[in-house]
C-alpha positions, 0 to 999 in steps of 0.5 A: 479533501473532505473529511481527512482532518484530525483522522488516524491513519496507519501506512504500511512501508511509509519509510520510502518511495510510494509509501512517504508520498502517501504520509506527507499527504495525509499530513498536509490534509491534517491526519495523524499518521502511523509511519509504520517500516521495517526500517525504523531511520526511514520512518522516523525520516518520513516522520521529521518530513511531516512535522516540518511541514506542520503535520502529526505522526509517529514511527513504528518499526514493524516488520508486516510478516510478524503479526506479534510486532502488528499488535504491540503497534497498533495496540500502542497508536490505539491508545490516542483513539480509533484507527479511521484509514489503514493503507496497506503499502508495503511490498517487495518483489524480486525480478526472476522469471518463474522456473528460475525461483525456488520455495525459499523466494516464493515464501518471502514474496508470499509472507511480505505481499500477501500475508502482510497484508492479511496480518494488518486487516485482521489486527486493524479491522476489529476496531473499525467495526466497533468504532462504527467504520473505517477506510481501507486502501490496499496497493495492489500492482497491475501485475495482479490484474494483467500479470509481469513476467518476471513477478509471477509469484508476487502478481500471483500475491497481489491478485489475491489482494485484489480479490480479498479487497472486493471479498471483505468489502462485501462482508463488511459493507454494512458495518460501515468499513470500506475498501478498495485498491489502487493498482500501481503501474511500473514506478520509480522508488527503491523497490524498482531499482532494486527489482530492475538490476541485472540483464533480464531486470534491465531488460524489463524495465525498458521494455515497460517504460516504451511500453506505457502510453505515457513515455515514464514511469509513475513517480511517488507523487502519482499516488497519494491523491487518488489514496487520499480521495478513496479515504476521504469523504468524497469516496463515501458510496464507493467500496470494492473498487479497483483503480489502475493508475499507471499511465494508461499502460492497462485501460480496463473498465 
């Protein structure tokens, strides 16, 4: 794809699933990646698959709740030069239908999918702006555009990101920053299997599976084209988008 070689780029939860996809990629097509995960051994194993394959990166243990570990982090991948892409990608979520949750899981799901994310826009997006423009790709879920049962308060999470992808996007349009969202549809990583045990998980996840016009689930490497394509070159007109990949299981226009 045009435009990605030689460009930094922080990834969110690259330690795994979806996330290690997406930094292989960015290292196939030349970037320099910031692996960042709350487990260091998965990012620093993300990091040895992509020097393996003749690509840049660095691992950074981060956890996205705490904004003190985002500046040190940034602050320090900075020093090699701008930021040009950030992917916010990490997430969890845990399968309870809603008058079965409690406050205590409400606010790890919120701090974790939601305020995650804002954390990193706000330390990240400073230096876009000054630097003259940036990209943005958010992973969001259709669970935030259709609703899950079973992920109410995390579809409630990603509908949020949702709306403040298409929200800053207007806002910084001009200063050259664009953003966008995929929107994943049920996938095979950890965080599903994790997400798919007991009886009511099970249950779901067989459900979405016959559900998905498809027959599958998403693998890890249904993402990272269409990731890649929204940060490149190619994307340059567009910003504010929403992009559903998932088999066909939600078609909206």
């Amino acid at each position: 794809m045009r435009g990605l070689s030689g460009k930094r780029v922080i990834v969110t939860g690259g330690g795994s699933g979806i996330g290690r996809a997406v930094c292989g990629r960015f290292g196939e097509e030349g970037a320099e990646v910031a692996v960042f995960d709350l487990n260091k051994d998965g990012a620093e194993e993300t990091v040895r698959l992509i020097a393996e394959a003749g690509g840049k990166a660095q691992a950074f243990k981060v956890d996205i709740t705490d904004r003190t570990q985002i500046d040190t982090a940034v602050t320090e991948f900075e020093a090699g030069g701008p930021i040009d892409v950030l992917v916010n990608n990490a997430g969890w979520d845990e399968s309870r239908l809603f008058l079965d949750t409690d406050a205590e899981l409400w606010k790890k799901v919120i701090d974790i999918n939601l305020y995650g994310p804002l954390n990193m826009h706000h330390a990240v997006l400073p230096g876009m702006v000054k630097n003259g423009g940036g990209r943005v790709v958010n992973i969001a879920s259709d669970a935030g555009r259709v609703g899950s049962s079973g992920e109410a308060v995390y579809s409630a999470c990603k509908g949020g990101i949702i709306s403040f992808t298409k929200t800053v996007a207007r806002e910084l349009a001009r200063k050259g920053v664009q953003l966008n969202a995929v929107a994943p549809g049920p996938t095979d990583t950890p965080l599903f299997a994790e997400f798919a045990q007991g009886e009511a998980g099970e249950k779901i996840a067989e459900g979405l599976k016959r559900a998905i016009p498809m027959k599958r689930l998403g693998q890890p490497s249904d993402y990272p084209g269409i990731i890649c394509f929204l940060s490149s070159d190619d994307a340059g007109f567009i910003t504010g988008q929403v992009i559903s990949v998932s088999g066909g299981l939600s078609m909206h226009g």
